[in-house]
Residue, then its C-alpha position, 0 to 999 in steps of 0.5 A: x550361113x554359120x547360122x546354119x551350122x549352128x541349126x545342125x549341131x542343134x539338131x544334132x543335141x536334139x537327136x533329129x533321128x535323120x540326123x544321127x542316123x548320118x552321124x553314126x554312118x560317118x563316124x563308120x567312115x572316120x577313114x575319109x577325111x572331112x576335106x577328102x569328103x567334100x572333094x567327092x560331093x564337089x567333083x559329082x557336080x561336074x556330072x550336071x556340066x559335060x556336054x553343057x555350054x555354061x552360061x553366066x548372067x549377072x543380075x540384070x539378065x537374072x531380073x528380066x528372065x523373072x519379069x518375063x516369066x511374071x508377065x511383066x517383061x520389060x521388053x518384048x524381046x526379054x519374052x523372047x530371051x526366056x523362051x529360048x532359055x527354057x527350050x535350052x534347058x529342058x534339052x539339056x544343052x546349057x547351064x546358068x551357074x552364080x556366084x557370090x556376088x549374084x547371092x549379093x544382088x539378090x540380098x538387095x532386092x527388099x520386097x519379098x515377092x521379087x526376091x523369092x521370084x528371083x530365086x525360083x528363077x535362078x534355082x531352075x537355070x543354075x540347076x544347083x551350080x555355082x562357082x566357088x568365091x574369088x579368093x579360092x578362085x586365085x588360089x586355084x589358078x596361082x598353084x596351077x601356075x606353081x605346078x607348071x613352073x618345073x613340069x611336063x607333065x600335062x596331068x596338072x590340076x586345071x583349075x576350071x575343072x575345079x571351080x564348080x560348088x553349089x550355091x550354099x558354098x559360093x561364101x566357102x564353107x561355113x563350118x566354124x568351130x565345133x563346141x567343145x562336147x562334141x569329141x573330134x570324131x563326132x564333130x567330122x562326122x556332123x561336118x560331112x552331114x553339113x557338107x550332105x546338106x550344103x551341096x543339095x541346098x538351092x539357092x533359095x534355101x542358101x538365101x533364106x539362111x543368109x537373110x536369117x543370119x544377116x538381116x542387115x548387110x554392111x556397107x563396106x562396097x561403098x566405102x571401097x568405091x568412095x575410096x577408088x574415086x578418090x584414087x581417080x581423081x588423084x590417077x586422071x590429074x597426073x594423066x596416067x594411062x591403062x600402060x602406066x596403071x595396069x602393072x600397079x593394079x597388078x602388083x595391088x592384086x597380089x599383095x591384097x587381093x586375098x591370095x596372101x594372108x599372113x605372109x603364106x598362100x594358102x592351098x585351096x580346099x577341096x582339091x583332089x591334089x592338095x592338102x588344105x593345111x599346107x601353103x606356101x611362105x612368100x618369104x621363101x626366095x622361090x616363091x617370092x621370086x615366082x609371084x614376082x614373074x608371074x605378076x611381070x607376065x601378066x603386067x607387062x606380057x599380057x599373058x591373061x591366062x597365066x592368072x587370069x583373075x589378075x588379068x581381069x580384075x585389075x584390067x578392069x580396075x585399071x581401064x575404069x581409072x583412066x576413063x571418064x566413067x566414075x565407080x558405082x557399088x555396082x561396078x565392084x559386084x560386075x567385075x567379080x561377075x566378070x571375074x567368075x565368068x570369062x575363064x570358066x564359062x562359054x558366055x557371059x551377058x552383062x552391062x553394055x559398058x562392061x562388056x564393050x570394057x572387056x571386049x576392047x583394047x586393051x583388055x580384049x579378053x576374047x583374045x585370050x579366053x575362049x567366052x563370048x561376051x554380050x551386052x545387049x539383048x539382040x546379040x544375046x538372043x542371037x547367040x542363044x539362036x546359034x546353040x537351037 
């Protein structure tokens, strides 16, 4: 997406009469901070969720809604599963939002038709929802977690009531460095126009952007699951078990799992309680000492809601090693999918192993969060019934 950016500023030298004409508004407005900007455009959003059951679908439900609506189910049942998601929808009682890994999967489907039909599928469901990517996820819920450590107060910042963004932002904001002719107050006033137009941008045009920008996509995911199968392997010959591994998952997650960079923790962005350019410095003895206690309640407690980013991402590292079942590419995007789904939304339909993984001991996540999971199509269209 900083392709984009650069395509504004371009316009901006160009003189786009629209464009300057927001330019000089905010230049007016320089009292509101460029952070402070993207707050208020971020928090309108909640507006398209009260009174919504938000429902997460990862990339296998995505591809049977747009064969469905093609003609070209690939079940009768899937027609079905369609139909009950428009009649929802356009009564206004649900809501599909994404993340960056759904933006991922749809970057590898390479005939351009089924892509742009995805899209418009997933354009008309999310209704310009999404989830913000999991490295401002954990900082969301790590400083909720600091907040509580001395109040009693109940007015601490929640963060499933600031994980939302829109599809353009579900990378984070892609911003960059302003050339150098353009004076500070300029360069936040083009700032905020770019916010304007990433936060009104479907998930079409977020796509059209990226595959401009990147038309080839690293293969990193790949050597990371090579990497995690060797692990297994070297794990199931000394006959570990999820009680022996999930604690080393847990402490693997904090030290890289993005949460630390540089030996601080960073404040989210766009929060309406935070200032992004203070943080945390992990030598300091309290917070070392609360990183430590807050990694021991969930290794060792259990307690999933104190981080549950940790909780899922690492149970599920931690069960997929001491099972039979060997990593796939996929499997890095499903537990991200998880990740984003089961703290902050009412559903989540996914693959049947992944979610008989989160349903069971010693994950069960329905213990702890308040998602239902489903990973077969007649449990979903039931559930789907339920909300008629």
């Amino acid at each position: 997406m900083s392709s984009y950016s650069l395509e504004v500023v371009e316009r901006a030298e160009k003189g786009d009469p629209k464009l300057v004409r927001a330019i000089e508004l905010y230049m007016r407005q320089d009292f509101v901070s460029l952070n402070g900007h993207l707050k208020q455009r971020v928090l309108e959003l909640q507006d398209k969720l009260r009174r919504r059951v938000c429902i997460y679908l990862d990339q296998k439900y995505w591809i049977y809604l747009r064969d469905a609506k093609a003609g070209t189910a690939q079940r009768k049942c899937h027609k079905k599963l369609l139909r009950l998601f428009e009649d929802l929808l356009a009564d206004d009682r649900i809501i599909c939002p994404v993340s960056s890994s759904t933006l991922s999967e749809s970057l590898k489907i390479h005939v351009p038709e089924r892509l742009k039909a995805t899209a418009r599928i997933i354009d008309e469901f999310s209704q310009g929802i999404a989830i913000r990517p999991m490295d401002e996820r954990i900082r969301l819920e790590f400083f909720e977690a600091w907040d509580r450590r001395s109040s009693t107060s109940s007015n601490i910042r929640a963060a499933r009531h600031f994980v939302w963004t829109t599809p353009a932002l579900v990378d984070g904001l892609p911003l960059g460095t302003p050339p150098d002719n353009f004076p500070p107050s300029t360069a936040i006033a083009i700032g905020k126009t770019i916010v304007d137009e990433l936060v009104s941008m479907s998930f079409s045009k977020s796509l059209e952007f990226l595959l401009r920008a990147e038309p080839g996509i690293s293969d990193t995911v790949n050597r990371v699951v090579a990497a995690i199968n060797d692990g297994r392997q070297e794990v199931q010959g000394n006959g570990l078990t999820f009680k022996v591994e999930f604690p080393r998952e847990c402490a693997d997650f904090i030290t890289g799992g993005g949460l630390i960079e540089d030996g601080r923790i960073e404040e989210p962005v766009y929060h309406p309680y935070t200032q992004p350019d203070e943080c945390l410095a992990v030598e300091v003895p309290e917070v070392f000492e609360f990183l430590l206690a807050l990694t021991k309640r969930v290794a060792l407690e259990s307690e999933a809601g104190a981080f549950p980013s940790m909780y899922i991402w690492s149970g599920l590292h931690a069960v997929g090693k001491t099972t039979d079942s060997k990593y796939e590419a996929n499997d890095i995007m499903d537990f991200d999918h998880a990740c984003a789904a089961v703290p902050y939304c009412d559903a989540f339909l996914t693959e049947r192993r992944l979610a008989r993984w989160l349903r069971q001991k010693p994950l069960s996540v329905m213990d702890h969060f308040d998602c239902e999971i489903f990973g077969n199509d007649d449990d979903a269209i039931a559930y789907l019934e339920s909300l008629c």
